[in-house]
KOLMI-587588 format. One record per residue (C-alpha): residue number from 1; x, y, z. Coordinates in Angstrom, 3 decimals, padded with zeros to 6 digits. Example, Ala and Ser with C-alpha at 12.3 -4.5 7.8 and 13.67 -1.06 7.14 Angstrom:
BEGIN
num: 1 px: 012.300 py: -004.500 pz: 007.800
num: 2 px: 013.670 py: -001.060 pz: 007.140
// end
This chain:
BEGIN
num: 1 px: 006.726 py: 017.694 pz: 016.349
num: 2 px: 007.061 py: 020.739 pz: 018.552
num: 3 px: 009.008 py: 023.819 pz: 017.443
num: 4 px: 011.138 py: 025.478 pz: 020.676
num: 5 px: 010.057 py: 029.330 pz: 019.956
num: 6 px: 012.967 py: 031.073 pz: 018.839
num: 7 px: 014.087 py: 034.282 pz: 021.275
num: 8 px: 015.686 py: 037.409 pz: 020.064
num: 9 px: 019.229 py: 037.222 pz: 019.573
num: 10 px: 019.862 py: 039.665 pz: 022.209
num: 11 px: 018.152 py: 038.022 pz: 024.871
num: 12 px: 020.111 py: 035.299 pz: 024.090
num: 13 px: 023.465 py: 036.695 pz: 024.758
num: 14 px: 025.768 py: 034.963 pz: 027.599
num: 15 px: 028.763 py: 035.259 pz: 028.878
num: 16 px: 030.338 py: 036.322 pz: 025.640
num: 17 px: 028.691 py: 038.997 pz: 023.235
num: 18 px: 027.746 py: 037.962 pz: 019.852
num: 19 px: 029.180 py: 040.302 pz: 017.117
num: 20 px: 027.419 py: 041.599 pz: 013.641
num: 21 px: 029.153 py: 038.754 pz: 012.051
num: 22 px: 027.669 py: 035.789 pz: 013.511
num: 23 px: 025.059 py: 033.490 pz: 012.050
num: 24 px: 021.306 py: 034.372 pz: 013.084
num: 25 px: 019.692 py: 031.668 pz: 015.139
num: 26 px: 017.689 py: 028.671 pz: 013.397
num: 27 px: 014.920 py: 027.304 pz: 014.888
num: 28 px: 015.175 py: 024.016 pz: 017.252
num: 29 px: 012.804 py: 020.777 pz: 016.551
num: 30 px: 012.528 py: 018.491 pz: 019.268
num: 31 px: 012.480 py: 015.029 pz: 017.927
num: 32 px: 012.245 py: 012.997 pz: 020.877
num: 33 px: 011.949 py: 013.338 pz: 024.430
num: 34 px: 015.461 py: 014.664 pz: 025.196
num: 35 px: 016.814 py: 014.719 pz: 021.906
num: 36 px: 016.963 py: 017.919 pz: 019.500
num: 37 px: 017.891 py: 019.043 pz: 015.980
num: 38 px: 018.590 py: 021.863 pz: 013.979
num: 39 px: 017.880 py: 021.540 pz: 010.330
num: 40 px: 019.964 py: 023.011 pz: 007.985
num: 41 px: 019.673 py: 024.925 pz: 004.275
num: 42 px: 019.879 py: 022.396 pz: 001.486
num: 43 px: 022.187 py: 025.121 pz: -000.359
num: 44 px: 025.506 py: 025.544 pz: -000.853
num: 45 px: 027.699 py: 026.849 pz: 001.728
num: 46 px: 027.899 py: 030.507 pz: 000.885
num: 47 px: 028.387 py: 034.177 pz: 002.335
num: 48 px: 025.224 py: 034.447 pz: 003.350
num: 49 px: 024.773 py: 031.342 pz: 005.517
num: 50 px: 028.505 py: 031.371 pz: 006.491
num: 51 px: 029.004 py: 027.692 pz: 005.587
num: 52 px: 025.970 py: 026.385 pz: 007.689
num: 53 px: 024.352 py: 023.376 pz: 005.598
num: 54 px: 024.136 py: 020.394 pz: 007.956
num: 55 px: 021.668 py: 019.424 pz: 010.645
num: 56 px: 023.675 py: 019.760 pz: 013.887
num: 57 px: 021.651 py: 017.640 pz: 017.257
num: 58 px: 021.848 py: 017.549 pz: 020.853
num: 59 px: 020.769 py: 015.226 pz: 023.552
num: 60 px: 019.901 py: 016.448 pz: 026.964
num: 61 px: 021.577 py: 013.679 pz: 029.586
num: 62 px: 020.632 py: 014.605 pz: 033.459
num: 63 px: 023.641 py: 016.935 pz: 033.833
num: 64 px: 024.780 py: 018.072 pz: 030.505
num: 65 px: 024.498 py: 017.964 pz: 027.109
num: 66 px: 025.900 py: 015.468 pz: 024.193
num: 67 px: 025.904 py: 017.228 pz: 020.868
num: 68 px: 025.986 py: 016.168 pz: 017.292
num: 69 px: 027.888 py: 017.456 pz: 013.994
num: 70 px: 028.217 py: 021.080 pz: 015.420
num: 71 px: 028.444 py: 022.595 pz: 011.945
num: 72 px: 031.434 py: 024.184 pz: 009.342
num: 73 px: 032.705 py: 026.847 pz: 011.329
num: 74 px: 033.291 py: 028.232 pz: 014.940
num: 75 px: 029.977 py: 031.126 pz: 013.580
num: 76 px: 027.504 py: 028.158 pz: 013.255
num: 77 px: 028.765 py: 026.416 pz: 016.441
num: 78 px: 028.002 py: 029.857 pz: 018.439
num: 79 px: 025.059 py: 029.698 pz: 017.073
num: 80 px: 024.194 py: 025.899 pz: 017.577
num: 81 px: 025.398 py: 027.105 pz: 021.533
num: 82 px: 023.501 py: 029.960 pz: 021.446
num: 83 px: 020.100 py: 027.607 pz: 020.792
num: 84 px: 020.829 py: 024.761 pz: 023.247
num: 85 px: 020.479 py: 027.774 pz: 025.600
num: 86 px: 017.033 py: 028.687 pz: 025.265
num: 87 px: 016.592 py: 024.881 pz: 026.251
num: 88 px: 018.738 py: 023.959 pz: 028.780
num: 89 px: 021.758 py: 025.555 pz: 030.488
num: 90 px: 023.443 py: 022.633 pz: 031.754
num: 91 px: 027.037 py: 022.307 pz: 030.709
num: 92 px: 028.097 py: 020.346 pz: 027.279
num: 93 px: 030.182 py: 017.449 pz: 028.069
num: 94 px: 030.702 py: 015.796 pz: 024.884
num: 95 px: 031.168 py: 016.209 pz: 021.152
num: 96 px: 030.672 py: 013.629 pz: 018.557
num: 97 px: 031.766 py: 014.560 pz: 014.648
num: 98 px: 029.943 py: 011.661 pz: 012.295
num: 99 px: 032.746 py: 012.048 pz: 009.929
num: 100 px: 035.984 py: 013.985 pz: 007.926
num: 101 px: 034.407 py: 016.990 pz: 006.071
num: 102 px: 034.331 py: 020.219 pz: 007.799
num: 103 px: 030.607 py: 021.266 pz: 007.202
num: 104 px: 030.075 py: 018.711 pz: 009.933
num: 105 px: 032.494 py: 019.107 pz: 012.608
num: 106 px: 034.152 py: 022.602 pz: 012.193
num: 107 px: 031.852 py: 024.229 pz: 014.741
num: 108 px: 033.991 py: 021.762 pz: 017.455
num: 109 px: 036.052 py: 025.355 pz: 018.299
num: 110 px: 032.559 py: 026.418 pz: 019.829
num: 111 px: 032.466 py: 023.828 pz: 022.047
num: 112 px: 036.086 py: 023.701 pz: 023.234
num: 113 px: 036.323 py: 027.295 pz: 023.716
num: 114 px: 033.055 py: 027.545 pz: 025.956
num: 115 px: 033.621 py: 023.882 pz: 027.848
num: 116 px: 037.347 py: 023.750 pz: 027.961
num: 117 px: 037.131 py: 020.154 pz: 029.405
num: 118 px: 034.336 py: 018.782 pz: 026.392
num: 119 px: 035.374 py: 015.408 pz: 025.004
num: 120 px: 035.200 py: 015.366 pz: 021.370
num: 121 px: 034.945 py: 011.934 pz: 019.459
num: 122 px: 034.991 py: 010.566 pz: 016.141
num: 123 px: 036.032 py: 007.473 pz: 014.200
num: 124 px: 039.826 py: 007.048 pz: 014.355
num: 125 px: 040.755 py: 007.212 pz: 010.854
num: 126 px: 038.434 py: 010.568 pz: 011.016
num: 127 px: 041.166 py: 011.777 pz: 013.712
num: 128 px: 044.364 py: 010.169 pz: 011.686
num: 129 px: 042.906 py: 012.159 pz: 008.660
num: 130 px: 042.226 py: 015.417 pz: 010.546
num: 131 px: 045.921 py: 015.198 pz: 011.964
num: 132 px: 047.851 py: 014.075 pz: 008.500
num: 133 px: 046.306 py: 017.816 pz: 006.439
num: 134 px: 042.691 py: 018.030 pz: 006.112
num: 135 px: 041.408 py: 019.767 pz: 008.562
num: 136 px: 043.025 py: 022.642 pz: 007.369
num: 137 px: 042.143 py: 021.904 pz: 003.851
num: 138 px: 038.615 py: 022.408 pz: 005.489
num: 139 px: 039.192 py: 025.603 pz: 007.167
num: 140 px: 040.589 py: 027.168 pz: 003.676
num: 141 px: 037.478 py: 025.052 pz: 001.814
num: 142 px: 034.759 py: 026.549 pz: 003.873
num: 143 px: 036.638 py: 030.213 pz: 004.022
num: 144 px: 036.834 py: 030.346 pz: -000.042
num: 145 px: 032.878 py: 029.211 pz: 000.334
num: 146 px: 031.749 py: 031.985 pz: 002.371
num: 147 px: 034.173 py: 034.483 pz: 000.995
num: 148 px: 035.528 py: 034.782 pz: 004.246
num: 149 px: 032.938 py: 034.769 pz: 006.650
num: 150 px: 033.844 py: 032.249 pz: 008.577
num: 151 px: 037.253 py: 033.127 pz: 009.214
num: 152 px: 038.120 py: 033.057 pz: 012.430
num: 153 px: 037.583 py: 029.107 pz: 012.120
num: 154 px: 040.458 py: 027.046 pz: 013.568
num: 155 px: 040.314 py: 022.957 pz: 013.280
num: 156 px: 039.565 py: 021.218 pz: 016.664
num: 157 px: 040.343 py: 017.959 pz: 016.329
num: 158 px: 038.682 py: 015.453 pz: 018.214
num: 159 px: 040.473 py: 013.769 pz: 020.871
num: 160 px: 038.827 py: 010.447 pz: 021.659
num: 161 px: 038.293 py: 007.653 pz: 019.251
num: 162 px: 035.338 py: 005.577 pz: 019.215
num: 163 px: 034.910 py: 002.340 pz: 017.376
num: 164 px: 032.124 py: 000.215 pz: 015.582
num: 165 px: 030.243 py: -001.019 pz: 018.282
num: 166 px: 030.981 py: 000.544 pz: 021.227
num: 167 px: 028.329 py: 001.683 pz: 023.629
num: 168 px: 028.972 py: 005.369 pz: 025.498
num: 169 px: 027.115 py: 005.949 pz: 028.817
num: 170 px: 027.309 py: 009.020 pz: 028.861
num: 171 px: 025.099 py: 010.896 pz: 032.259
num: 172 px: 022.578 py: 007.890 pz: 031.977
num: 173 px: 022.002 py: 007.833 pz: 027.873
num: 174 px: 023.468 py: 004.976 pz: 025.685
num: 175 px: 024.807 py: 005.888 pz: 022.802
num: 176 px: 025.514 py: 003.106 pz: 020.166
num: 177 px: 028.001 py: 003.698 pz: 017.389
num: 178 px: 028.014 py: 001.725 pz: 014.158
num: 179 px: 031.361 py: 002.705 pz: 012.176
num: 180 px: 029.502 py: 001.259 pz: 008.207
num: 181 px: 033.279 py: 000.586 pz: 006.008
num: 182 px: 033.392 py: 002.330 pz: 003.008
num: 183 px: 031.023 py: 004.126 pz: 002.938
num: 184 px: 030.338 py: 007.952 pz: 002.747
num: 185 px: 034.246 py: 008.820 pz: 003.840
num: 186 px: 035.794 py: 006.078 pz: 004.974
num: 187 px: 035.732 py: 007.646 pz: 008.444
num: 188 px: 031.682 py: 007.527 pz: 009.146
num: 189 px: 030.244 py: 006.780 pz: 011.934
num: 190 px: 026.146 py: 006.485 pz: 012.757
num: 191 px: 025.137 py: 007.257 pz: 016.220
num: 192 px: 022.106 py: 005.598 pz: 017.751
num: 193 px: 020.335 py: 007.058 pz: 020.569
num: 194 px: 018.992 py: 003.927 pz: 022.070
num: 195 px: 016.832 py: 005.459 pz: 024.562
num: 196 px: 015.653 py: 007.933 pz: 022.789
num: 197 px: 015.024 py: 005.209 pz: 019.201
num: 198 px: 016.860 py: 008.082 pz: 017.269
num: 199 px: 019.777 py: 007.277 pz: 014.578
num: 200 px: 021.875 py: 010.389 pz: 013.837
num: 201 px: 023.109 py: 008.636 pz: 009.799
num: 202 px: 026.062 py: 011.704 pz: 009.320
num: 203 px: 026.685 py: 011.556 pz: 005.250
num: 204 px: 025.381 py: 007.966 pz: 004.561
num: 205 px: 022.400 py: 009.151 pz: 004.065
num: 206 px: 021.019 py: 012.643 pz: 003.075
num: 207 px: 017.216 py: 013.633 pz: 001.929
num: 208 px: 016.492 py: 016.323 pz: -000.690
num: 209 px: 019.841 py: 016.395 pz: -001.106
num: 210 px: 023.002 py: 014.966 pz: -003.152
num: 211 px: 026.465 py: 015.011 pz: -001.808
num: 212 px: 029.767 py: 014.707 pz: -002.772
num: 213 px: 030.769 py: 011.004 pz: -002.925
num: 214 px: 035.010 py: 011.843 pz: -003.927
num: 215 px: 035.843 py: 009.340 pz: -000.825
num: 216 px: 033.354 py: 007.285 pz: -000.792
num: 217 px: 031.675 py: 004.050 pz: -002.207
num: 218 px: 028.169 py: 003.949 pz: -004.135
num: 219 px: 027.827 py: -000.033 pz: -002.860
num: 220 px: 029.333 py: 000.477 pz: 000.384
num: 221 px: 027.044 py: 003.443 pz: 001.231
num: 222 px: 024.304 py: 001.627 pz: -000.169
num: 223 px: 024.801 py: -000.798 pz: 002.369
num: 224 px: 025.270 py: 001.699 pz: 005.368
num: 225 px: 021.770 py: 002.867 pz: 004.057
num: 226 px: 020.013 py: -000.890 pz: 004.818
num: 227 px: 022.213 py: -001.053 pz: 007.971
num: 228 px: 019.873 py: 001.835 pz: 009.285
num: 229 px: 016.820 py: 000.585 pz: 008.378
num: 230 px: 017.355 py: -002.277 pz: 009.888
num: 231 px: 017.654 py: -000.467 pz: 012.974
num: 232 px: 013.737 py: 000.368 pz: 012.962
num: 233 px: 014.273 py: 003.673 pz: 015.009
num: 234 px: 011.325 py: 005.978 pz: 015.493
num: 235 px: 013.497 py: 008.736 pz: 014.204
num: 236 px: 016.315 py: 009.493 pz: 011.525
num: 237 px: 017.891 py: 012.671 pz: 011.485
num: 238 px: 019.950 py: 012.908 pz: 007.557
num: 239 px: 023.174 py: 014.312 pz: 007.555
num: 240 px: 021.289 py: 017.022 pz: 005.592
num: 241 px: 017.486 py: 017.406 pz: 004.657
num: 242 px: 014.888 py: 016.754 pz: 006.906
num: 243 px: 014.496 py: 014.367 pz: 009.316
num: 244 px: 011.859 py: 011.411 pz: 009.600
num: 245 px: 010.926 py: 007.898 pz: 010.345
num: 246 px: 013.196 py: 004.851 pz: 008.200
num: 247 px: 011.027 py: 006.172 pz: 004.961
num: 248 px: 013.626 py: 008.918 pz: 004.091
num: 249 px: 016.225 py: 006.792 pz: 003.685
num: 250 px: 015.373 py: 004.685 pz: 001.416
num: 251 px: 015.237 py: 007.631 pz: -001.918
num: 252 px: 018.742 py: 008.117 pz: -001.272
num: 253 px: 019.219 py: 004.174 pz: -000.722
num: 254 px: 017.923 py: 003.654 pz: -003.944
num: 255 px: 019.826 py: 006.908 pz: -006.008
num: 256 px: 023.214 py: 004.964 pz: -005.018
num: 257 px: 022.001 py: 002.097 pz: -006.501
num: 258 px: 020.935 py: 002.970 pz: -010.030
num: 259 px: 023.641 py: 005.006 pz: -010.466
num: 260 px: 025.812 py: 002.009 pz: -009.649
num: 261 px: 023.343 py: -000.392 pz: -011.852
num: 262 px: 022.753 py: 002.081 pz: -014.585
num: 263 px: 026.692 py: 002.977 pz: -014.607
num: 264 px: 027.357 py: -000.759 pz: -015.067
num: 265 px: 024.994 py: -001.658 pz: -017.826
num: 266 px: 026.156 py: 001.188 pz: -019.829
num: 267 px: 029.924 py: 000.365 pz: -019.376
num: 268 px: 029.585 py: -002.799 pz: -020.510
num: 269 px: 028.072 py: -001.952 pz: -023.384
num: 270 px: 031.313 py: 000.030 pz: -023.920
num: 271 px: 030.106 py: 003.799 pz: -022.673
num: 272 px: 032.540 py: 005.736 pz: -021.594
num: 273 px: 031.026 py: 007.977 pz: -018.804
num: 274 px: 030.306 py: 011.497 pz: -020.954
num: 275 px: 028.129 py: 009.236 pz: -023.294
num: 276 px: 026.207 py: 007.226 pz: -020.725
num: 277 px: 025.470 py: 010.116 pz: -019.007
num: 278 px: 022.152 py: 010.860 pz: -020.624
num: 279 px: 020.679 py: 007.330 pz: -020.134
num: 280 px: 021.923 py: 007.398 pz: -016.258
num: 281 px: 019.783 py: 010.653 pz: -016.130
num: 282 px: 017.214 py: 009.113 pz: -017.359
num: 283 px: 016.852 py: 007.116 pz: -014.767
num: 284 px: 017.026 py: 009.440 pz: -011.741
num: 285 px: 014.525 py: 011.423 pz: -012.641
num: 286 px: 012.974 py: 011.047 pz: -009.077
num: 287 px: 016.208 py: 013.189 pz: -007.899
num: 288 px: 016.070 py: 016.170 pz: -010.552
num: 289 px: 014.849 py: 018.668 pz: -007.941
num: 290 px: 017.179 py: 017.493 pz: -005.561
num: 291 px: 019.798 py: 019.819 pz: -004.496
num: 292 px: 022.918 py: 019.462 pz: -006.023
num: 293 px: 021.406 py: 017.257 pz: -008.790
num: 294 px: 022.997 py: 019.303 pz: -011.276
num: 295 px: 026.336 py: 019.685 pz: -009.726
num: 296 px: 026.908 py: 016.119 pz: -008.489
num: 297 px: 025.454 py: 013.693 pz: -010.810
num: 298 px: 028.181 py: 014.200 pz: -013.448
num: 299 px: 030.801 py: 013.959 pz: -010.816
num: 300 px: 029.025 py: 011.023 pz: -009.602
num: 301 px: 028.298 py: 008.848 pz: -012.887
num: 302 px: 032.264 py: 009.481 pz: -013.168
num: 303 px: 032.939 py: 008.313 pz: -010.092
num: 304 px: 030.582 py: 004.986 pz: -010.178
num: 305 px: 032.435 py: 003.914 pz: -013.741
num: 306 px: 035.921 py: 003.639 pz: -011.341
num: 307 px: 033.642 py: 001.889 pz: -008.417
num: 308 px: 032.484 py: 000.008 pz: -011.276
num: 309 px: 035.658 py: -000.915 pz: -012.730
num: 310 px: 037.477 py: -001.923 pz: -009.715
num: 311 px: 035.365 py: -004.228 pz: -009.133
num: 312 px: 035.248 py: -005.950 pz: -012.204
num: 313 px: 039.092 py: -007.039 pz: -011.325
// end
């Protein structure tokens, strides 16, 4: 896959100058023939990266631009804005956020600000959520993360739903949306580029990378994870981690499923979750090196025993 050669940041200046506290460009891969990503760290959000973590996209249509996930904070969306420049200049015309937490869909205030007439999208319970408190919880999350850097950051809520299903046409591209239940959020969508045979999977499914499962379901995303494959795209791009063919998601596929299994077997042998953790380890040895291992999989054996549980009534 092609790199797009990165410019200086002051040749990429327009309209608006960039000041000493905005994020340094990342590079652009071009995944498909109109469709692009930008890969983000696997760390922590942090001062130094101001909060940038995910892997925001964008699809060239014939007149404008759809983009993906536009980042945690109005500093990565500049930049995202500042990168789509140095390969195309047409206008954006729509937003779509995959889902609730702010690393994803923070950088809307970019987009708004720059294309006051952008339509930003989402999954309706991802709006209803946004409205009733949290995306202000975000704002505060991601400023305590970066020790202020990305301050400045104000919540742009998206203002069109869209549904599991649906087809937008937007400028000539399709774009399918499959809205998985319980999975990563409860307010997921998956965007398929059908043209293009590229599936944008949001949280449900990351690579090289745990996340944070505190809304989520192990089974349910489990399940969003074979819903994907099943697509048989040419190309997945992971909510974070790099992107690939169907092959990266099934590590992550499988993770949520022994620690569901292994979580299980151990509570019925009467384990509460501190002691089973070792022998749930054990097992996901495959996922030591994985970011966030070592932050998440206590959280997340924790977690499974009250999955677990429920379901046993």
């Amino acid at each position: 896959m092609k790199l797009v050669p990165i410019l200086t940041l002051a040749a990429l200046l327009f309209s608006t100058s960039i000041s000493a506290t905005e994020l340094e460009p990342f590079p652009v891969q071009k995944i498909a023939n109109n469709t692009y990503v930008i890969h983000g760290p696997l760390e922590q959000p942090n001062k130094t990266n101001k909060g940038f973590m995910n892997n925001p996209g964008f699809v060239v249509t014939k007149t404008g631009v759809v983009v993906i996930d536009p980042g945690s904070s109005v500093q990565v969306g500049r930049m995202l804005l500042t990168q789509i420049r140095t390969v195309t200049k047409k206008p954006v015309t729509h937003v779509l956020n995959t889902h609730i937490h702010g690393d994803h869909w923070l950088g809307n205030q970019a987009f708004s600000e720059a294309f006051p007439q952008v339509v930003i999208m989402a999954h309706p319970d991802m709006i209803r959520r946004a409205k009733a408190g949290e995306a202000e919880q975000w704002v505060s999350i991601m400023s305590k993360a970066t020790e202020g850097e990305s301050d400045g950051t104000r919540a742009v809520i998206p203002n069109k739903a869209i549904t599991d299903k649906q087809i937008l046409k937007i400028d000539g591209v399709q774009f399918r949306i499959h809205a998985p239940k319980k999975a990563h959020s409860f307010t997921d969508i998956m965007i398929e580029v059908i043209e293009e045979s590229v599936v944008f999977l949001g949280d449900n499914v990351l690579y090289k990378r745990l996340p944070r499962m505190g809304d989520g379901t192990f089974k349910g995303n489990a399940t969003a994870c074979q819903l994907a494959i099943d697509l048989n795209a040419k190309m997945y791009v992971p909510g974070h981690g790099p992107s690939g063919d169907k092959n990266i998601i099934t590590p992550f596929m499988n993770y949520l499923k022994i620690i569901y299994r292994e979580v299980g077997k151990n509570y019925e042998a009467g384990m509460t979750d501190f002691e089973m953790k070792p022998n749930v380890i054990a097992k996901l040895q495959d996922y030591v090196n994985w970011s966030g291992f070592k932050q998440q999989v206590g959280k997340h054996i924790s977690l499974a025993v009250l999955e677990y549980e429920a379901d046993s009534f």
